[in-house]
C-alpha positions in Angstrom: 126.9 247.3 -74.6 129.4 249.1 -72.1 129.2 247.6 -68.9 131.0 251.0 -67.2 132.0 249.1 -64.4 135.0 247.1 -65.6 138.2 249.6 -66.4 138.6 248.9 -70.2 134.9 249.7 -71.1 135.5 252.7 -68.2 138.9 253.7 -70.1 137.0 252.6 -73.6 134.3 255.7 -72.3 136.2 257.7 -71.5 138.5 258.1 -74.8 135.1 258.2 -76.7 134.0 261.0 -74.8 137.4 263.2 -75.8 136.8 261.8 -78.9 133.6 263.4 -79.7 134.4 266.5 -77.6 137.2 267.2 -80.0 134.6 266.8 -83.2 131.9 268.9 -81.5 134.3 271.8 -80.9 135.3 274.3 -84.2 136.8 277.0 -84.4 139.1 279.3 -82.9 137.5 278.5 -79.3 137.7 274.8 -80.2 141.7 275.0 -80.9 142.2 276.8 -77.8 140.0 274.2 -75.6 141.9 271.3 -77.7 145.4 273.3 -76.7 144.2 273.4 -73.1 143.7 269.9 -73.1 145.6 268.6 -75.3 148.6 266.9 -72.8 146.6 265.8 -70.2 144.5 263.6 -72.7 148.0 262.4 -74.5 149.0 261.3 -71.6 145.9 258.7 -71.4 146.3 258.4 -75.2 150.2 257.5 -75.5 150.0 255.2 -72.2 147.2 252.8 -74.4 148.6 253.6 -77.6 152.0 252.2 -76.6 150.3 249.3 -74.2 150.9 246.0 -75.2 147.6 244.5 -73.5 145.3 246.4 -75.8 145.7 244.5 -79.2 145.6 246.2 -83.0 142.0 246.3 -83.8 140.4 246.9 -80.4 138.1 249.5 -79.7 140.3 251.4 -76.9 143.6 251.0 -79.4 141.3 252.5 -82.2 139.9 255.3 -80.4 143.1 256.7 -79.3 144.6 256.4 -82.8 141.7 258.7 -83.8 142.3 261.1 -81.1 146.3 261.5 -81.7 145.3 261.9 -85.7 142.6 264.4 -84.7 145.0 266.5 -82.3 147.5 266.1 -85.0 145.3 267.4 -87.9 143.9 270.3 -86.0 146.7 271.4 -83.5 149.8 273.9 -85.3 152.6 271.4 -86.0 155.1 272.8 -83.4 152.3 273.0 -80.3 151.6 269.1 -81.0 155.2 267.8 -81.8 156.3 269.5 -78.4 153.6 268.5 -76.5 153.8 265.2 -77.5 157.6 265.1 -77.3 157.0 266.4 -73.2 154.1 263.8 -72.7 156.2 260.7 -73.8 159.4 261.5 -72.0 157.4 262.4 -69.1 155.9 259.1 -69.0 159.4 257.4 -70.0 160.8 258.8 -67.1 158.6 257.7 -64.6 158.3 254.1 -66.3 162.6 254.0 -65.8 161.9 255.7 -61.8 159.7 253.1 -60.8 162.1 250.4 -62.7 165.0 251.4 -60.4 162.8 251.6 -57.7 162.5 247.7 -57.9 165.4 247.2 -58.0 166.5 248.9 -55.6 163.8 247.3 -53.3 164.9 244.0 -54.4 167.4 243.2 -51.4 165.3 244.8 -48.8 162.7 243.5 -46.8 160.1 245.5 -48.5 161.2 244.2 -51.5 161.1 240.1 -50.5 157.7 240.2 -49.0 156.7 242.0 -52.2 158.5 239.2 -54.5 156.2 236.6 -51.7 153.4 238.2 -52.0 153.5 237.9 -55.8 154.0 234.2 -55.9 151.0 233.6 -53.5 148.7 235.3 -56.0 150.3 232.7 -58.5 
């Protein structure tokens, strides 16, 4: 049973509701609600689709495999290819921004308490 309190069961819910949104919706009206949504949800989708904590085979991993193959199968070509194209450079982007942004905090103050901070939680 989900215990909805701990994120991955939370996250785990959450995928599983878009999930069965996108079956429960046909149509014309469906594709347009899946083409309103559609990079928002990627955006959750690609960030545990490409995460290395979530292993092959879990639940979370699974679900979002089944979401990206639904979008895929029911979204034109073009619309999904270039939303997902925006989605993963987006999130690329800001992965490299807040690399830099360590190390450019490395040799300031900010930066050392940080560094101390994470070896007291060691």
């Amino acid at each position: 049973m989900l215990d909805i309190k701990t994120s991955k069961d939370c996250l785990e819910t959450i995928l599983q509701f878009f999930n069965a949104s996108f079956s429960l919706k046909v149509g014309e009206s469906g594709t347009d609600f899946m083409k309103l949504v559609c990079g928002p949800v990627l955006e959750l989708v690609y960030r545990t689709y490409t995460d290395e904590q979530y292993a092959k085979g879990s639940t979370i991993k699974d679900v979002s495999l089944e979401i990206v193959e639904l979008l895929q199968r029911d979204l034109d070509k073009p619309f999904f290819i270039d939303t997902y194209n925006k989605v993963k450079a987006s999130i690329l982007q800001k992965r490299l921004d807040r690399k830099v942004k360590q190390k450019q905090l490395v040799a300031t103050e900010e930066g050392l308490a940080m560094r101390q901070n994470k070896r007291v939680r060691k």
